[in-house]
N, CA and C of each residue as an Amber inpcrd file, in Angstrom:
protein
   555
-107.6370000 -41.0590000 -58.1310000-107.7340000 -40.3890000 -59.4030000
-106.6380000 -40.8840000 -60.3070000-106.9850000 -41.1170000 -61.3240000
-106.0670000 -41.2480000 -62.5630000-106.1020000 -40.2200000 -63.4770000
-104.3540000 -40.0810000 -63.2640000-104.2000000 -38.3040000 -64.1160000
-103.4190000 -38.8540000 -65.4180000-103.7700000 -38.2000000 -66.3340000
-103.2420000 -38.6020000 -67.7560000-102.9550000 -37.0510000 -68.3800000
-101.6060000 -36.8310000 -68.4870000-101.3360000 -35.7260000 -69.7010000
-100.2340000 -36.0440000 -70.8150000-100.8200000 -35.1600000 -72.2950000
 -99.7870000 -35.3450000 -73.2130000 -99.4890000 -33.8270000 -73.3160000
 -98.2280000 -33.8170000 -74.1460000 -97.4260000 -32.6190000 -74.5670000
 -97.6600000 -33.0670000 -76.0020000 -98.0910000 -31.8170000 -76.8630000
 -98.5800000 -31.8740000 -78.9400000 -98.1950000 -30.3470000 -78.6440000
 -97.5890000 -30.4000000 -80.0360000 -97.5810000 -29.0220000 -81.0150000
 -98.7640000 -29.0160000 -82.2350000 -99.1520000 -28.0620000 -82.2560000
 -99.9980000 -27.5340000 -83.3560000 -99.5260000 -26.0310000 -83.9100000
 -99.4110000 -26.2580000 -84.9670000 -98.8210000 -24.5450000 -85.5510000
 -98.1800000 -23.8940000 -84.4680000 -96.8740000 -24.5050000 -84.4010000
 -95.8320000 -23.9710000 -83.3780000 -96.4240000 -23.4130000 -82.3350000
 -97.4980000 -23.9080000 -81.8100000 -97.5220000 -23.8170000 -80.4830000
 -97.7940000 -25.3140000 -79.3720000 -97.3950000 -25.0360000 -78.7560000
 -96.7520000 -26.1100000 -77.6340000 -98.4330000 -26.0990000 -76.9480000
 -99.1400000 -27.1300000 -76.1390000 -99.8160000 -26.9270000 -75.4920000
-100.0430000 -28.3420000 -74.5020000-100.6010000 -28.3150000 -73.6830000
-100.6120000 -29.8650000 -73.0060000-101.8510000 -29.7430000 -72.7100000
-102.3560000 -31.5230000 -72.7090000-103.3460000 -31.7820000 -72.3800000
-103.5360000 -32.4510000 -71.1190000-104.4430000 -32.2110000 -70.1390000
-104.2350000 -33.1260000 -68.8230000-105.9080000 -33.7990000 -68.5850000
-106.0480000 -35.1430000 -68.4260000-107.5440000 -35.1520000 -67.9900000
-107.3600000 -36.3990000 -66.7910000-108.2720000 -36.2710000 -66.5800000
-108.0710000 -37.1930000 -65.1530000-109.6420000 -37.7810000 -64.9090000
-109.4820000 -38.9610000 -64.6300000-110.5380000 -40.1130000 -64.4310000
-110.3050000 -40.4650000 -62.3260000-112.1330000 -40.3920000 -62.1180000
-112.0410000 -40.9350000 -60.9580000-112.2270000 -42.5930000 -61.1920000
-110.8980000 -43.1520000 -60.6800000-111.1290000 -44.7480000 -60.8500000
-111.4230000 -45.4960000 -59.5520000-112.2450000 -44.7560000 -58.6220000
-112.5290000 -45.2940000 -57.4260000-113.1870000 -47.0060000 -57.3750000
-114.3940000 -46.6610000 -58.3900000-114.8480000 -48.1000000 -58.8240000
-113.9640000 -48.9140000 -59.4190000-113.2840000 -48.6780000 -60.4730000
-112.4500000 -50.0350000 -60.9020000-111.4670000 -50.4910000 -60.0300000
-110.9700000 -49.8080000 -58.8400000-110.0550000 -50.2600000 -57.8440000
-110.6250000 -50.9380000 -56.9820000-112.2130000 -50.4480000 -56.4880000
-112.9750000 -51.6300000 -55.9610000-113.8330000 -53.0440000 -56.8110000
-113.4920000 -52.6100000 -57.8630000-113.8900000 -54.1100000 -58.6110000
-112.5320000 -54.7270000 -58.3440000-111.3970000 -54.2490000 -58.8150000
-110.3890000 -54.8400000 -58.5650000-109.9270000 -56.0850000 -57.4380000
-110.7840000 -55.3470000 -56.7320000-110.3130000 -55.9500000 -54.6950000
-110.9650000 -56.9840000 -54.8250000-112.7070000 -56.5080000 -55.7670000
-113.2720000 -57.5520000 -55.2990000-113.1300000 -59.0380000 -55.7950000
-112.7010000 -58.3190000 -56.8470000-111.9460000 -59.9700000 -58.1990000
-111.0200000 -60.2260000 -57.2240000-109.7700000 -59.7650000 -56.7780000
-108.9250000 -60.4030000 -56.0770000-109.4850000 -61.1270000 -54.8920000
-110.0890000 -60.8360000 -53.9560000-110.8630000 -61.5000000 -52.5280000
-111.4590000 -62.9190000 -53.3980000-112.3190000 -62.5510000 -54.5720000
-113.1840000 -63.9420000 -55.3970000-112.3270000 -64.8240000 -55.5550000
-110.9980000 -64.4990000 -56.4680000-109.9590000 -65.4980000 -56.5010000
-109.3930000 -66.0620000 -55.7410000-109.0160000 -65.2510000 -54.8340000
-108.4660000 -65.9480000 -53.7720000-109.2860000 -67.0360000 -52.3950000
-110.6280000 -66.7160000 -52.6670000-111.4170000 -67.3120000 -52.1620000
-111.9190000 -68.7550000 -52.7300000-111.5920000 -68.6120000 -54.2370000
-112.4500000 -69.5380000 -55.0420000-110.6160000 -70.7470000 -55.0310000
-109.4420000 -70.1380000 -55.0280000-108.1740000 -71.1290000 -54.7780000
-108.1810000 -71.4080000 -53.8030000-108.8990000 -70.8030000 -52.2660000
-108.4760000 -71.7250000 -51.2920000-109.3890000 -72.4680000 -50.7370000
-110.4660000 -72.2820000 -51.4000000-111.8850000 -73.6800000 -51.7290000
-111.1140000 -74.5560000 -52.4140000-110.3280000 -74.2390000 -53.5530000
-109.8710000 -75.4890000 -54.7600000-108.6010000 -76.1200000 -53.8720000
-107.8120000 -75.5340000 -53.3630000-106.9050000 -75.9120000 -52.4520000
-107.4980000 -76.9790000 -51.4490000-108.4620000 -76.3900000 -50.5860000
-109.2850000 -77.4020000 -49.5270000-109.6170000 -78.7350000 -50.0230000
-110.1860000 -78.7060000 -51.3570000-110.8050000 -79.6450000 -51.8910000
-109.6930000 -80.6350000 -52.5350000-109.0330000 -79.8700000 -53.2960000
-107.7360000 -81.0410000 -53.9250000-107.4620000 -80.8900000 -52.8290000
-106.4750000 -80.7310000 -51.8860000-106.3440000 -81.6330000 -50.3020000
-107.1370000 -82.4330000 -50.0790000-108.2790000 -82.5700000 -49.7220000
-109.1330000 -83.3960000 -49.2610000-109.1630000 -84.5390000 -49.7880000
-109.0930000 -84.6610000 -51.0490000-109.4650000 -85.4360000 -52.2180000
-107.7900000 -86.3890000 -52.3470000-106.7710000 -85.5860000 -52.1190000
-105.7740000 -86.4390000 -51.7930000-105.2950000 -86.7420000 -51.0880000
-105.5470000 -86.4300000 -49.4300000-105.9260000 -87.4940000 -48.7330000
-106.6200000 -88.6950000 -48.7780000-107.6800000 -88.6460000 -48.8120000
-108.8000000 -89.6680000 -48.9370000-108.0010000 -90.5090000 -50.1330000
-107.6040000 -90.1080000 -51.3110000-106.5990000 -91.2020000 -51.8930000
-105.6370000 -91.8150000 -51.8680000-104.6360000 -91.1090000 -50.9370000
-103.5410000 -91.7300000 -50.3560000-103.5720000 -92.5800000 -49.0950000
-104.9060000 -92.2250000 -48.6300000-105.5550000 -92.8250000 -47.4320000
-105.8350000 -94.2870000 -48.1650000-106.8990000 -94.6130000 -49.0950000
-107.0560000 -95.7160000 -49.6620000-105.6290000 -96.6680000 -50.6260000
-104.6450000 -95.5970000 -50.7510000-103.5540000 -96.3450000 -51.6220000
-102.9920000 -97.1660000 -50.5040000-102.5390000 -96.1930000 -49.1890000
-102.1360000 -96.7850000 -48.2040000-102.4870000 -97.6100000 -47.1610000
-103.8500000 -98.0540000 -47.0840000-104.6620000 -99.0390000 -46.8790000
-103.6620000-100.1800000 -46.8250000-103.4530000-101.0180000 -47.6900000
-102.5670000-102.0270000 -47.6270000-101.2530000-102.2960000 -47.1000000
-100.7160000-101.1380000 -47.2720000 -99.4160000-100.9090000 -45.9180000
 -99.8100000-100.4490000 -44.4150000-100.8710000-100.0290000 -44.6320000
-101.7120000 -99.8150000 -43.0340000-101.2590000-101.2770000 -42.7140000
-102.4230000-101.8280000 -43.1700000-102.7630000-103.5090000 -43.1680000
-101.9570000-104.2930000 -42.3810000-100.7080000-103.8860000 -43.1990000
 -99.3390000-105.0720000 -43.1330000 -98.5450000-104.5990000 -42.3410000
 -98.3790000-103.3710000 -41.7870000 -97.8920000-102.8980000 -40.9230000
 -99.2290000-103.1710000 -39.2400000-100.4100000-103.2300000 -39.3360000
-100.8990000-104.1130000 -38.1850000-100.4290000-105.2490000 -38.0220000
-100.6700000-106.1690000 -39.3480000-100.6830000-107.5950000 -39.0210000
 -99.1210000-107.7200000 -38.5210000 -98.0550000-107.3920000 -38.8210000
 -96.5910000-106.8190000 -38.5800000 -96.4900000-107.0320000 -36.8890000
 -97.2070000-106.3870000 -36.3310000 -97.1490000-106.1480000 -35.1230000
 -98.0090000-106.9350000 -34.3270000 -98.8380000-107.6120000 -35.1310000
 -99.8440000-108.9940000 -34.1490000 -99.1530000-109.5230000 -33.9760000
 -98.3470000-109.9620000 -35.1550000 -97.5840000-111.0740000 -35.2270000
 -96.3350000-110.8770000 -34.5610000 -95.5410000-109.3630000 -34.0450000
 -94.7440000-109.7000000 -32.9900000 -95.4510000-109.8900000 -31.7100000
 -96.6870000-109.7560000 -31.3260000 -96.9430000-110.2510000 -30.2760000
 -97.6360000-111.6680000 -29.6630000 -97.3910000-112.1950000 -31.0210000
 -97.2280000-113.5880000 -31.3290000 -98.7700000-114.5960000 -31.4990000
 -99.3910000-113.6530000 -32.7100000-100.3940000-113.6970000 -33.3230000
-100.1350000-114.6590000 -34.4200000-100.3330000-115.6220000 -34.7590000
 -99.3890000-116.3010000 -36.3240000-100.4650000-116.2820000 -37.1530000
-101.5060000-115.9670000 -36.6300000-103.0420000-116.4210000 -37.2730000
-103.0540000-114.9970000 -38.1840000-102.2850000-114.2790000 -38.0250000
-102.8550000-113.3020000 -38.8930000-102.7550000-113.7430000 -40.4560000
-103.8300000-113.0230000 -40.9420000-103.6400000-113.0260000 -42.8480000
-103.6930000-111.8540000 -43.3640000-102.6340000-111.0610000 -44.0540000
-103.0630000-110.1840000 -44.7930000-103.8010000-110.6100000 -46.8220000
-104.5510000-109.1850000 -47.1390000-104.9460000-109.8800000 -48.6660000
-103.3770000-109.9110000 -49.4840000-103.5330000-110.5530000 -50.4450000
-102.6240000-111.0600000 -51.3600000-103.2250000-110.9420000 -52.7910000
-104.6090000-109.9940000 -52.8160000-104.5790000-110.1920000 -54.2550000
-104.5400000-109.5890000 -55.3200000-104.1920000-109.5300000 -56.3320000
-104.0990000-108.7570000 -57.8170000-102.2430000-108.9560000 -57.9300000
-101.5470000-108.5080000 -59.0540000-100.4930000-108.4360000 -58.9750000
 -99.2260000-107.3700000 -58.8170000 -99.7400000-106.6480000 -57.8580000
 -98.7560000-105.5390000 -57.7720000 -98.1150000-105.6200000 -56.7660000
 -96.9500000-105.3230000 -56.4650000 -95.8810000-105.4000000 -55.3720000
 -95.9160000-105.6720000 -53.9480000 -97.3640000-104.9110000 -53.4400000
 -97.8250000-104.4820000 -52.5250000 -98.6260000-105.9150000 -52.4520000
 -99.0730000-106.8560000 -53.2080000 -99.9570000-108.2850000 -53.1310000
 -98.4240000-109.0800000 -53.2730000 -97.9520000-108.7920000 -53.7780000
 -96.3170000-109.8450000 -53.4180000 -96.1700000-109.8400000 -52.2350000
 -95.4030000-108.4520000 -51.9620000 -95.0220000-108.3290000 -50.0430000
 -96.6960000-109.2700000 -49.4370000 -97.7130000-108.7830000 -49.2120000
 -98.3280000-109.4860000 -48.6300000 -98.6740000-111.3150000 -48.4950000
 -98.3690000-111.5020000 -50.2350000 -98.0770000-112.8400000 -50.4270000
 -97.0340000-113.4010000 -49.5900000 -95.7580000-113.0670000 -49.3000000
 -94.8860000-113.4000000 -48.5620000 -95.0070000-113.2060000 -47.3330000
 -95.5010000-111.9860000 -46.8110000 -96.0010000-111.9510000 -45.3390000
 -96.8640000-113.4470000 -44.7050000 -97.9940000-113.9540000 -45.7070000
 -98.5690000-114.4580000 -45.2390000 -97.7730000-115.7650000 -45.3980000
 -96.8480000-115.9830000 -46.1020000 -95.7950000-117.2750000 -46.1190000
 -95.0340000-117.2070000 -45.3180000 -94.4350000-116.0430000 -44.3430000
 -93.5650000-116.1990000 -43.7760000 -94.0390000-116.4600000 -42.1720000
 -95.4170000-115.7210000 -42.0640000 -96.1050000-116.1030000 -41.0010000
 -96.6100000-117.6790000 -41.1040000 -96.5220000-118.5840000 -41.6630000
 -96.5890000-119.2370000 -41.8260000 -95.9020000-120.6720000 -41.2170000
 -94.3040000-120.1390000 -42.2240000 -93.5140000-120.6370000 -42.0660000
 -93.2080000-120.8490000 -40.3940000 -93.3480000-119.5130000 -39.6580000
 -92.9380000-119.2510000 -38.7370000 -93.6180000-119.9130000 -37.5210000
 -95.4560000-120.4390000 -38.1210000 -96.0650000-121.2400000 -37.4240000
 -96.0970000-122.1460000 -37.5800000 -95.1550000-122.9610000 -37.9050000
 -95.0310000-124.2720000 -38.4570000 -93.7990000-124.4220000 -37.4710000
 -92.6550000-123.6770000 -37.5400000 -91.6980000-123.8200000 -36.3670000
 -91.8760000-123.9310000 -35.2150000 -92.4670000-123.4010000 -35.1140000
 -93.1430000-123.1600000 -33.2730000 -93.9670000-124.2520000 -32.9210000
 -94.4190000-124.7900000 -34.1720000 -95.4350000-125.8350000 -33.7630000
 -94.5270000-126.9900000 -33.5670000 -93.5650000-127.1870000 -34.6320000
 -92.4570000-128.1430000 -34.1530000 -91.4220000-128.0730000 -32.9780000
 -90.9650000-127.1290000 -32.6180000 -90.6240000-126.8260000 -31.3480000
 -91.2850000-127.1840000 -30.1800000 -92.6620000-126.9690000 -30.6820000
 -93.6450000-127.3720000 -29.0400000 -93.4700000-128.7780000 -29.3450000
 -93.4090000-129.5620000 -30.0110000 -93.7240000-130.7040000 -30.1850000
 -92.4320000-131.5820000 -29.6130000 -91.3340000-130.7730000 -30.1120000
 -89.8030000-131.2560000 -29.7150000 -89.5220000-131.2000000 -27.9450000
 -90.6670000-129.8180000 -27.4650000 -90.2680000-129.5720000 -26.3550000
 -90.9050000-130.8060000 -25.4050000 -92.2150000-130.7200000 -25.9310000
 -93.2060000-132.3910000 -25.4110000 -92.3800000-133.4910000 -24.8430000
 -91.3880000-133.8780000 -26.3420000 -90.7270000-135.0080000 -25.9960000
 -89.5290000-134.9750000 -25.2890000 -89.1730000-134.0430000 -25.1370000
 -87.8940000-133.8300000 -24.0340000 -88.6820000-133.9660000 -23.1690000
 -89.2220000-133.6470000 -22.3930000 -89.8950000-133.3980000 -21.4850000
 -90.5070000-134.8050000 -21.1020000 -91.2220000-135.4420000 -21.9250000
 -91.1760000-136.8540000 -21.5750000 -90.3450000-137.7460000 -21.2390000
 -89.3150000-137.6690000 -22.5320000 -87.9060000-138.5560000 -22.1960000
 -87.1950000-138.1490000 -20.5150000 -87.4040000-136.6400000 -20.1510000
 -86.7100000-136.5320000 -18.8870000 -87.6180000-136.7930000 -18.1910000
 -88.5710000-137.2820000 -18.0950000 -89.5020000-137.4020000 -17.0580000
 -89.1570000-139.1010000 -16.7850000 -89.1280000-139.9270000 -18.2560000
 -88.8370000-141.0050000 -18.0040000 -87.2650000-141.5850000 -17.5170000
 -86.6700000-140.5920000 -18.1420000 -85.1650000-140.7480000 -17.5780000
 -85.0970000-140.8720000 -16.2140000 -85.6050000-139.8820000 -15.4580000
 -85.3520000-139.3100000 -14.3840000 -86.1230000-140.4720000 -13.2320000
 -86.8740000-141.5280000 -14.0440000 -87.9270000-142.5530000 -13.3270000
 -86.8400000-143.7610000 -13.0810000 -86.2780000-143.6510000 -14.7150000
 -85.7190000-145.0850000 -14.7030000 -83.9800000-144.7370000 -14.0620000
 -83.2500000-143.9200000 -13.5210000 -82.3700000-143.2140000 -12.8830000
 -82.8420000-143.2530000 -11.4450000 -84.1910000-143.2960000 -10.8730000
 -84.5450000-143.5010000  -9.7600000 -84.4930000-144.5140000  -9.1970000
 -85.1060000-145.8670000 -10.2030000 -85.1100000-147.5880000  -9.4930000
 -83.6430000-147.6000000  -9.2830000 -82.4940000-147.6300000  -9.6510000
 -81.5120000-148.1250000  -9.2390000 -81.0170000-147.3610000  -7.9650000
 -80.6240000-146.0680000  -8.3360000 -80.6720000-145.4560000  -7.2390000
 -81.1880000-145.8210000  -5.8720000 -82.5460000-146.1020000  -5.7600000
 -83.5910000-146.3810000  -4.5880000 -82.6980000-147.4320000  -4.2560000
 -82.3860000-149.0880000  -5.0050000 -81.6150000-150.6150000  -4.8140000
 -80.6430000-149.7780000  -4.3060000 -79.7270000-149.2680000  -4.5530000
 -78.5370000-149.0970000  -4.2500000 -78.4170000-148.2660000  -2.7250000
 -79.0350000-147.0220000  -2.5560000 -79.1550000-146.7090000  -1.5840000
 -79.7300000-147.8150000  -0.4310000 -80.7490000-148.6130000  -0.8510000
 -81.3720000-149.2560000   0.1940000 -80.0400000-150.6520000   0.2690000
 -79.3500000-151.0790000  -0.3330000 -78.5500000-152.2180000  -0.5400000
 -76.8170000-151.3840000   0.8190000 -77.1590000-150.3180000   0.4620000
 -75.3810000-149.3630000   1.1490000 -76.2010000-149.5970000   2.7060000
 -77.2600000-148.8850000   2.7140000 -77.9880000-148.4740000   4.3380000
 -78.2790000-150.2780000   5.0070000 -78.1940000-151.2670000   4.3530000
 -78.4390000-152.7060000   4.9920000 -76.9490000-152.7870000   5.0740000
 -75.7570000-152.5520000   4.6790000 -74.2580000-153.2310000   5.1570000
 -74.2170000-152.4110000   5.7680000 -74.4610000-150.8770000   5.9860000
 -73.7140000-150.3210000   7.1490000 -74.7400000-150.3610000   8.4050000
 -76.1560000-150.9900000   8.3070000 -77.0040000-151.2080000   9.8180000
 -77.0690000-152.5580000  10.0500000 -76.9980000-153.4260000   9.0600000
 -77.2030000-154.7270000   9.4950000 -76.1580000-155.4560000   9.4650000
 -75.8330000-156.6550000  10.0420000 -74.3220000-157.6510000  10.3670000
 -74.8400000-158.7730000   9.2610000 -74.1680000-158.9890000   8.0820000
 -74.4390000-160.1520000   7.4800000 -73.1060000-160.9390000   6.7620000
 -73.6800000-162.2090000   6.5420000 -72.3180000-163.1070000   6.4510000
 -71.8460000-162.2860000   5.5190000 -70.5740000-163.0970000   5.1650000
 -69.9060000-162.8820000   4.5570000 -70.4690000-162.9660000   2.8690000
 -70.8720000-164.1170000   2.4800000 -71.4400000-164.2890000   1.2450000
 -72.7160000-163.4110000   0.9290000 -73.5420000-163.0720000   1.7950000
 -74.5110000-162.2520000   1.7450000 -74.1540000-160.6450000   1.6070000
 -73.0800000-160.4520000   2.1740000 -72.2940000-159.1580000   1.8450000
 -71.7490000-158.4150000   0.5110000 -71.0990000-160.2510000   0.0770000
 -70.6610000-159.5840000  -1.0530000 -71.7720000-160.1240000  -2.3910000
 -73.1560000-160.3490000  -1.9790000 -73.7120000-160.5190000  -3.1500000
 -74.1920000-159.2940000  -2.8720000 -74.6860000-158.7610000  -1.8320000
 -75.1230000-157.3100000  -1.7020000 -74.0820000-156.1480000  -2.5130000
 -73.2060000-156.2760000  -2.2350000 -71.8500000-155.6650000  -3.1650000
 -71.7470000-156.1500000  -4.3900000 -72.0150000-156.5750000  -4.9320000
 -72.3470000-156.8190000  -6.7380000 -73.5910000-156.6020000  -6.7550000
 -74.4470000-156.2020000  -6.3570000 -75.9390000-155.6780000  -6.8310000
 -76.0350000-154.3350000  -6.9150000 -74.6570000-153.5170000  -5.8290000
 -74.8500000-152.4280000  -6.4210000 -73.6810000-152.0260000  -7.0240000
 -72.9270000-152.8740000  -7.2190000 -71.8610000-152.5670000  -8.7120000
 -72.6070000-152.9120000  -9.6040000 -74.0310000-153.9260000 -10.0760000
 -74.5660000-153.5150000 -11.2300000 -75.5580000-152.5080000 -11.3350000
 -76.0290000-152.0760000 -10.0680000 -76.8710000-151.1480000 -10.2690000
 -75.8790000-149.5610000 -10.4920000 -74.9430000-149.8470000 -10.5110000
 -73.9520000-148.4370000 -10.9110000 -73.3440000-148.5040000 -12.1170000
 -73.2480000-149.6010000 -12.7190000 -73.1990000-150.2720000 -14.5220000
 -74.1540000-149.3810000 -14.9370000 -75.4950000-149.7600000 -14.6520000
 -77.0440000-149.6250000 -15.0340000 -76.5440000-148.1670000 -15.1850000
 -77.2310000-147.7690000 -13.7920000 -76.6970000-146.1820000 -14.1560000
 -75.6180000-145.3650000 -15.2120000 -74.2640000-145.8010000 -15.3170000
 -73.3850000-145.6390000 -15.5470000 -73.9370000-145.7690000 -17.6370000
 -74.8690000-146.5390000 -17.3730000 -75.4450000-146.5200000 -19.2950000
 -75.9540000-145.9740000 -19.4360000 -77.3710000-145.9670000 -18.0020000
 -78.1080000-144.8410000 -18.1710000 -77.5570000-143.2020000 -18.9000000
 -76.6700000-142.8360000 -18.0890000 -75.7860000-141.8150000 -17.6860000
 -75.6690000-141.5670000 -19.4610000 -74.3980000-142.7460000 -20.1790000
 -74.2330000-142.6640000 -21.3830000 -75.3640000-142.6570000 -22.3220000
 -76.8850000-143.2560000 -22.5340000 -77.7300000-143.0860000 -23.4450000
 -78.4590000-141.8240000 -23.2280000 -77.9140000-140.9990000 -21.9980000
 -78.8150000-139.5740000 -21.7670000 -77.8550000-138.4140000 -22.7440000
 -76.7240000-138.7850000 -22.8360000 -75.6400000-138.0200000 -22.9930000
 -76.0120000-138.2440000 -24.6350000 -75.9080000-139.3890000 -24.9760000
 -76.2450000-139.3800000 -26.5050000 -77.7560000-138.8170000 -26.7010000
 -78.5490000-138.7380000 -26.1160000 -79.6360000-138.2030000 -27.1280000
 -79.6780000-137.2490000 -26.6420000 -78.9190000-136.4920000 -25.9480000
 -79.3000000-134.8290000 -25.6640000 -77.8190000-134.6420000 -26.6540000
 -76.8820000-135.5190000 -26.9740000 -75.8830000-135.0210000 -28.5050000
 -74.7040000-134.4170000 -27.0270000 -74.6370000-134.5240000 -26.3950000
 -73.1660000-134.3570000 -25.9360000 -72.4160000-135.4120000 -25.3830000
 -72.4900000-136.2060000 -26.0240000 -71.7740000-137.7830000 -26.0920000
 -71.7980000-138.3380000 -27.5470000 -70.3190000-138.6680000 -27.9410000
 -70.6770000-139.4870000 -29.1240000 -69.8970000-140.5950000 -29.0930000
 -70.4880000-141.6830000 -29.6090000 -70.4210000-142.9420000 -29.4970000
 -68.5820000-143.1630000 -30.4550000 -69.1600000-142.4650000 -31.4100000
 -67.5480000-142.8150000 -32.3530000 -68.2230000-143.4300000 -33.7690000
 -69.3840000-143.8330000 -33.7390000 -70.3340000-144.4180000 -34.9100000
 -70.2690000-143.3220000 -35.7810000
């Protein structure tokens, strides 16, 4: 109930008025506007959420992207490409991503290539370090099993003082191209 009274004079007399309204209905319209509103903001709420997701979802698309290819490429993917195009910050960084992956497969490719030839050179080193070796060993094992003159002895003994020259260059041209020998040039 809604009670309403005034206090008036009329020809010096005092009198009050009191009337009173049942406002049962406008307190239930009331509720029901409030429940509508609040129903109809947390539809509008749901929806702008939704709606900015799904846009921040598509803004962030491209840092998705680059943050995969990011991680191919530490597991040593070089092939990846991210896009690069239009001109905004986000096509820069990717522009450079895809240059630096690049760059980075271009090293590796020279490295394998560097590793090839080491790998050859010691293979051949290690061949031509063998023939003398083999003379020399087989030249030591004939003076200490077999009896030979004198002149035959000591030509056997200068074959493997040059086969220990040989070596002995060998030794020095291995040292220079692996760079821990320098000539003085």
């Amino acid at each position: 109930l809604l009670l309403y009274s005034s206090c008036n004079n009329y020809a010096d007399i005092k009198y009050q008025v009191v009337t009173y309204k049942d406002i049962t209905n406008v307190q239930k319209q009331s509720m029901d506007l409030l429940y509508q509103a609040g129903g109809f903001t947390l539809f509008l709420v749901l929806a702008v959420g939704f709606i900015l997701f799904l846009s921040l979802r598509k803004v962030m698309a491209p840092l998705t992207r680059l943050r995969e290819a990011a991680a191919s490429v530490a597991n040593g993917n070089y092939e990846v490409v991210v896009p690069s195009e239009g001109k905004t910050e986000l096509a820069q960084v990717g522009e450079s991503f895809n240059l630096m992956t690049g760059k980075v497969k271009e090293q590796i490719e020279k490295l394998s290539a560097v590793n090839r030839t080491q790998r050859q050179l010691l293979g051949s080193l290690a061949h031509e370090l063998k023939t003398p070796m083999t003379a020399i060993i087989g030249y030591a094992d004939t003076l200490l099993t077999v009896r030979l003159s004198p002149e035959r002895q000591e030509k056997a003994l200068a074959y493997i003082g040059n086969e220990c020259r040989r070596l002995s260059r060998l030794s020095v041209k291995m040292l220079e191209l692996t760079g821990l020998y320098e000539t003085g040039e």
